[in-house]
N, C-alpha and C positions, 0 to 999 in steps of 0.2 A: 413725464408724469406717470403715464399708464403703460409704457412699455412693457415690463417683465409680470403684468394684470392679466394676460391676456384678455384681456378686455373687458374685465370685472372691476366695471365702475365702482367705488367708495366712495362715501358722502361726501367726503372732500371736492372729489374726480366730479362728479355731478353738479354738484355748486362751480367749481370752477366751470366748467362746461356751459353749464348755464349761464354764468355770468360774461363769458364768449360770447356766444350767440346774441345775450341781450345790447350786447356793447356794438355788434356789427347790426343790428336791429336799431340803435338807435343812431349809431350814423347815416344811417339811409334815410334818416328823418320820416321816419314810416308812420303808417296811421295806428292811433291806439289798438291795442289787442291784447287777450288774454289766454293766455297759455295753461291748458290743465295738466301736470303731471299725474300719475295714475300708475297702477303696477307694480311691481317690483321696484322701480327708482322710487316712486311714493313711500313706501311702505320701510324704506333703506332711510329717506330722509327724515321719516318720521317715532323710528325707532332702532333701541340700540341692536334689537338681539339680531337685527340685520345688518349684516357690515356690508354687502353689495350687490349690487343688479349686471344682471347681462348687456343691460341697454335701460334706454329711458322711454318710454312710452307717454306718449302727451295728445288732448285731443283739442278741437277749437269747435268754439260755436256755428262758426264757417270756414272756409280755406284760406289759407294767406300763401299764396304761391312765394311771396315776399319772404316771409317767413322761414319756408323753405329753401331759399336763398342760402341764408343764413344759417341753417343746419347744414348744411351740403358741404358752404365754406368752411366751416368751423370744424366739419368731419375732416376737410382736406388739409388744413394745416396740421393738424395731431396724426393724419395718416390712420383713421380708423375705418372700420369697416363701411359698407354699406349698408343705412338701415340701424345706425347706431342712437342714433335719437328717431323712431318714427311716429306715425299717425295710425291708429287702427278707426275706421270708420265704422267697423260693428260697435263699438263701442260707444258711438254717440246714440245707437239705436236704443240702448236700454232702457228701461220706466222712468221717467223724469228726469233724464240726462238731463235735461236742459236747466230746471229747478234746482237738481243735484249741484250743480257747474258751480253756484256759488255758495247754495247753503250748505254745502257739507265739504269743503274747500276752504284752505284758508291762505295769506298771502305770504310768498317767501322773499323773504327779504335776501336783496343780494348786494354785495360791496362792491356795485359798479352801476355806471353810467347808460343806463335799461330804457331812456327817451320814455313816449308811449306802450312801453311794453311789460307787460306784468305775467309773474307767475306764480300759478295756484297747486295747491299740493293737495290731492283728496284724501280728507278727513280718515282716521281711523273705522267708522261708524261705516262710510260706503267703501273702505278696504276690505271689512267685514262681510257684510252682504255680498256685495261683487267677487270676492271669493268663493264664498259659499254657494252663488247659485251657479258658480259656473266651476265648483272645485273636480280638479281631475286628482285622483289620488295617485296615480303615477308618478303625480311630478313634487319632485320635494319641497320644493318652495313653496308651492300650495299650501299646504297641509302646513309647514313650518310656520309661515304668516299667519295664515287659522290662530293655530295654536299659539304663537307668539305673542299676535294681539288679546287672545284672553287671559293670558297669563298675567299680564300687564293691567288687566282690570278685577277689582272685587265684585264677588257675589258669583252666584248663580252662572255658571258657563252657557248652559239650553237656554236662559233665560237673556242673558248677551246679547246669544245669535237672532233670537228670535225679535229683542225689541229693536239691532241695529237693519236688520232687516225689512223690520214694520217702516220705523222711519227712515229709511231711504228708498225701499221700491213701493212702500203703502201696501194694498192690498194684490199689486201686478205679478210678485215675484211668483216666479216656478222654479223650481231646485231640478238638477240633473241629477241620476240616478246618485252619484258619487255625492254629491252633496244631502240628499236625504239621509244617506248611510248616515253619512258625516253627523247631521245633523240627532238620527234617532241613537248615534253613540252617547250621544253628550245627555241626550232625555235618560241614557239610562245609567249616567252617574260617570262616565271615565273622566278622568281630572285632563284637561289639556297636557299637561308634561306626559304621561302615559298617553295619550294621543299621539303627540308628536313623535315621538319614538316609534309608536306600531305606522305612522304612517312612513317613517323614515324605513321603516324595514318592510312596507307592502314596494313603496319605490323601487326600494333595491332588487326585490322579486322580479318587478317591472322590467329594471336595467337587466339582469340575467336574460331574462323570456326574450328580451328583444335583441340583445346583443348572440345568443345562441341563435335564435329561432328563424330571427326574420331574412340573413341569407342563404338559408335552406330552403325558408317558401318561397321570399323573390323569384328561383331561378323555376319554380313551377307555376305562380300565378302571383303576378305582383300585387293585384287591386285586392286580392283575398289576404295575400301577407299580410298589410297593412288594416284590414280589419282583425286580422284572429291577431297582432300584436298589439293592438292599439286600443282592443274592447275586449273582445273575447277571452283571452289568456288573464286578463284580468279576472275573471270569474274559476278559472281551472282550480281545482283540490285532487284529484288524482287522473293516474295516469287514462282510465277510462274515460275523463273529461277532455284529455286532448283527442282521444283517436275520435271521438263524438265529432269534436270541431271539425278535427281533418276532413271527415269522410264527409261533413255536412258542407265543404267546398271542395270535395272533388279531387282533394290532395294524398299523395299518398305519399307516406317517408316508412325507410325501415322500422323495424319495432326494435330495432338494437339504438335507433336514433331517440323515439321516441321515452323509450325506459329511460334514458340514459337522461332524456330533460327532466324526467321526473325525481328521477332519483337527486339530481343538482338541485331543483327545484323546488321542490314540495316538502319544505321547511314550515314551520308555523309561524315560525320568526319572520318567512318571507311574504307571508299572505294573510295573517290574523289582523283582523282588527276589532271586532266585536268580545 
């Protein structure tokens, strides 16, 4: 099925998958449960402009060790990775996770024999918000979903984010820097399809910075590499804004190194988004 994918599940690939697990779930004659899909696999099942997820990401009202049984199994007969259907527990931590779980969730129906065992797909409405207050614009998929799910709705984009937000976190939500951006872009009018594009080419900046940058600082300070690629380098516009960072961790690289990132680098293609 997913062999020559590496491992870029398709709606198909998911639903099948899914309906494995439910099938080995319900021979075990197990007790009722409810399964939330969430992420990337959500957002794949529930729309086209996404054709596939890395993995499927799912969370429970409690643990079913049982359950995970049953993901382990289902990874070992297909031969996939580790970690290929998992559970992220910050995620049940969020504002009304628990509220959330059903009212913004809906039921997937699958072509197999699932006993006690149900699965729930989150809503477009907390794909939205949950994006949003936790959006990283590095990562393309982020931004792609944003954009994707508005594109797919009429009216007002600011006005979208803002009411799918109200009603899923209420008044609890906090947006991370990248999300505010996100967020004061759309208040000042850029249409989603021009979004997606400026965040597909802030990524790509991203993937450069990190793919140049980060094993030249590794081999001088690891714990620092990993902030100036992963926050920091996100905010650079010239080459005076790298050597700032450097020297603000104690790093030193040649200035034939450092010209040379800027010059690959500092496109506007690569880092505009406003």
């Amino acid at each position: 099925m997913m062999e020559n994918r590496e491992y870029r599940f398709a709606r198909e690939d998911i639903v099948t998958l899914l309906c494995e697990v439910a099938s080995q779930y319900a021979r075990r004659n197990a007790p009722p449960l409810d399964v939330l899909i969430y992420g990337g696999a959500a957002v794949t099942l529930r729309h086209e402009f996404r054709t596939a997820a890395h993995d499927i990401d799912y969370a429970l009202l409690k643990p079913s060790p049982l359950f995970e049984d049953c993901v382990e199994d289902v990874g070992k007969r297909y031969r996939l990775p580790p970690f290929w259907m998992h559970r992220l527990d910050r995620f049940t931590f969020a504002p009304r996770f628990r509220d959330n779980f059903y009212r913004h969730a809906d039921a997937l129906r699958l072509n197999a024999e699932s006993g006690n065992l149900s699965f729930l797909v989150q809503d477009s409405d907390w794909q939205l918000a949950n994006k949003l207050c936790w959006f990283r614009r590095y990562r393309k998929n982020d931004g792609r979903d944003i954009a994707g799910i508005l594109q797919g709705r009429d009216g007002d984009a600011a006005r979208q984010v803002s009411q799918s937000v109200r009603d899923v976190f209420g008044g609890d939500a906090t947006f991370a820097s990248d999300g505010t951006m996100l967020s004061d872009a759309l208040e000042q009018g850029i249409n989603p399809g021009e979004l997606a594009a400026r965040l597909d080419g802030r990524a790509l900046y991203y993937e450069k910075v990190y793919r140049w940058l980060f094993p030249l600082l590794r081999r001088k300070d690891d714990p620092a590499a990993r902030n100036i690629c992963w926050a920091e380098s996100l905010f650079w516009r010239t080459e005076g804004d790298v050597q700032t960072t450097l020297a603000r961790y104690g790093i030193h690289l040649s200035p034939v190194i450092v010209n040379h990132i800027a010059r690959v680098m500092f496109k506007p293609e690569f880092w505009s988004l406003l």
